[in-house]
N, C-alpha and C positions, 0 to 999 in steps of 0.2 A: 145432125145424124153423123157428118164426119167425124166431129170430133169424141164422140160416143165409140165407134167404129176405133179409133186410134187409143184410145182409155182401155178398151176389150183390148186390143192386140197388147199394147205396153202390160197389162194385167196377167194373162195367158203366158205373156213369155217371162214375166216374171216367175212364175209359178211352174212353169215348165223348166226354168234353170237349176241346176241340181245348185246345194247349198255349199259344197267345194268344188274345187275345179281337181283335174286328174293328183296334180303335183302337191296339192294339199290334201288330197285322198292319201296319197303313199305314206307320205311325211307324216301326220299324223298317226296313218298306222305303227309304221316303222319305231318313232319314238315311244307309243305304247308298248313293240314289244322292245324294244332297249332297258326301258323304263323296269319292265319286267325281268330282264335277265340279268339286270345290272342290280336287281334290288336283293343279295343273297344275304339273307340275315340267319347267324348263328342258332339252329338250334335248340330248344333247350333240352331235349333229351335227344337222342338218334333217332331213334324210332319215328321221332315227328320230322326229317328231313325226306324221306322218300315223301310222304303226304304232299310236302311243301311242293316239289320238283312237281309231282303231277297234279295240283295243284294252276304253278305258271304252265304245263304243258297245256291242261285243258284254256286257260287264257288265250295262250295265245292261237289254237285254232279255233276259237270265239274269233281274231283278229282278221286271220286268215278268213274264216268263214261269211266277215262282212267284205274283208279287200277282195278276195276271188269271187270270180264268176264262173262255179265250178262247171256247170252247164252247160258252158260257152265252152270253156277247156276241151270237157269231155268230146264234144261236140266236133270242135276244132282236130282232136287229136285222133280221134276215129276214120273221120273224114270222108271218105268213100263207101265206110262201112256203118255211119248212122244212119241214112235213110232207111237201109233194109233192115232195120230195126224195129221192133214194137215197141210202145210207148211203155210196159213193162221191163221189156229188154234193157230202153233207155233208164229207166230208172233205177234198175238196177248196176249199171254200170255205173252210171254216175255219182252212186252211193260207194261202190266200190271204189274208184276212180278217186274221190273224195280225198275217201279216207286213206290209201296210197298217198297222195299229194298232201295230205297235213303231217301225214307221219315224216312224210319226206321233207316239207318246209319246216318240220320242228328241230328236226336233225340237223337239217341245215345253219337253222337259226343256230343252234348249238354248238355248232365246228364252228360258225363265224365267230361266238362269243371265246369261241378258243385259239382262232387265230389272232384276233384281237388284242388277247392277253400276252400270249406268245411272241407277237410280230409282230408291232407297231408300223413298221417299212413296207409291208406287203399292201397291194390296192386290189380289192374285190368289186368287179362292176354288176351293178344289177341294172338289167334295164325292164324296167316294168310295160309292156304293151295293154290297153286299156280301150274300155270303148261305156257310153253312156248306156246305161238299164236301168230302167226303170226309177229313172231321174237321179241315179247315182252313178258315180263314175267305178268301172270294176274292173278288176286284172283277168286275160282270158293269156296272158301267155308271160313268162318269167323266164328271162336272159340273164344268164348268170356267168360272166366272161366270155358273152357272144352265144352262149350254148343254150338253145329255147327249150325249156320243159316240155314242150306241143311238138317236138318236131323228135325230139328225141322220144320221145313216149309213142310220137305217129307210127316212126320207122320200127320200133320193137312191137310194137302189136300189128303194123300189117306183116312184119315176119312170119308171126306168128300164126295170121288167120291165113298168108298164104297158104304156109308149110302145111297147119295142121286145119285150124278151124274158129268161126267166133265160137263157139264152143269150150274148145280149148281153152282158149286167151280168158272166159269168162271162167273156168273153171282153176283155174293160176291162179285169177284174182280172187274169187274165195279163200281160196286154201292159203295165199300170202293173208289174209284179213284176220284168216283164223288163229295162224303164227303168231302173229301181231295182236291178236288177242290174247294170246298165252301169255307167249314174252310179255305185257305189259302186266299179269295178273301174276308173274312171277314164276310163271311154270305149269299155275294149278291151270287144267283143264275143265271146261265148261261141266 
């Protein structure tokens, strides 16, 4: 029976171990979106190069969308103001919340791929904060020269729901969603 007993545990925790550890979660993301930004191929008529760009843009919040724990973010970022939330409420923010945060990591990714070109002598640190879900390792906060997306995102929405209201802050975050729908549709309106 013991050694039955120890075959179940060695089993269980095989199976419970996620298939990368944190640092090969990042890495591998990261060189996908490299891989992506670095592959800028000519071309052949104009017209097909916006296609292309949103094209990698959609890519890479696929990337984002398996590394972040947007959940967890939103979660984290709210902070005192999730619990009093409905499980609609949450879900809506955290759609909203989302899609802020890929718009913002793609941008990001973007100016990197541009300092890069630019300034080969400059060091940008990212420090990735991670925790295991659901047997994968996932990003719930991003430090970018010490500065955490969660804590800065924290401080501007409880600003916000002090001053005015969750209300409010949820209503920003529409109307930034819908901008951002525009702007990427080129202007034309829904």
């Amino acid at each position: 029976m013991g050694k039955a007993l120890a075959a179940w545990i060695m089993m269980a925790g095989a199976v419970a171990a996620p298939a990368m550890g944190p640092r090969d979660t990042v890495e591998t993301a990261v060189i996908r979106v490299v891989h992506l930004i670095q592959d800028v191929e000519p071309a052949a008529k104009p017209e097909a190069a916006p296609k292309a760009s949103t094209d990698k843009r959609t890519e890479i919040r696929k990337i984002a969308r398996e590394l972040f724990d947007f959940e967890e973010v939103t979660r984290r970022t709210l902070s005192r103001h999730w619990a009093a939330r409905t499980q609609d409420e949450r879900a809506e923010f955290v759609a909203l919340f989302t899609e802020l945060l890929e718009r913002s990591y793609v941008n990001r990714v973007e100016a990197v791929r541009s300092k890069i070109l630019t300034d080969r002598r400059s060091e940008l640190t990212l420090d990735y904060r991670m925790h295991l879900r659901d047997g994968r390792w996932r990003v719930y906060d991003l430090q970018i020269d010490g500065v955490s997306f969660v804590s800065t995102y924290r401080s501007q929405f409880d600003r916000i729901i002090q001053a005015e209201s969750y209300s409010a802050l949820l209503e920003r975050m529409r109307k930034k969603s819908f901008e951002a729908t525009v702007a990427e549709r080129g202007g034309k309106k829904l």
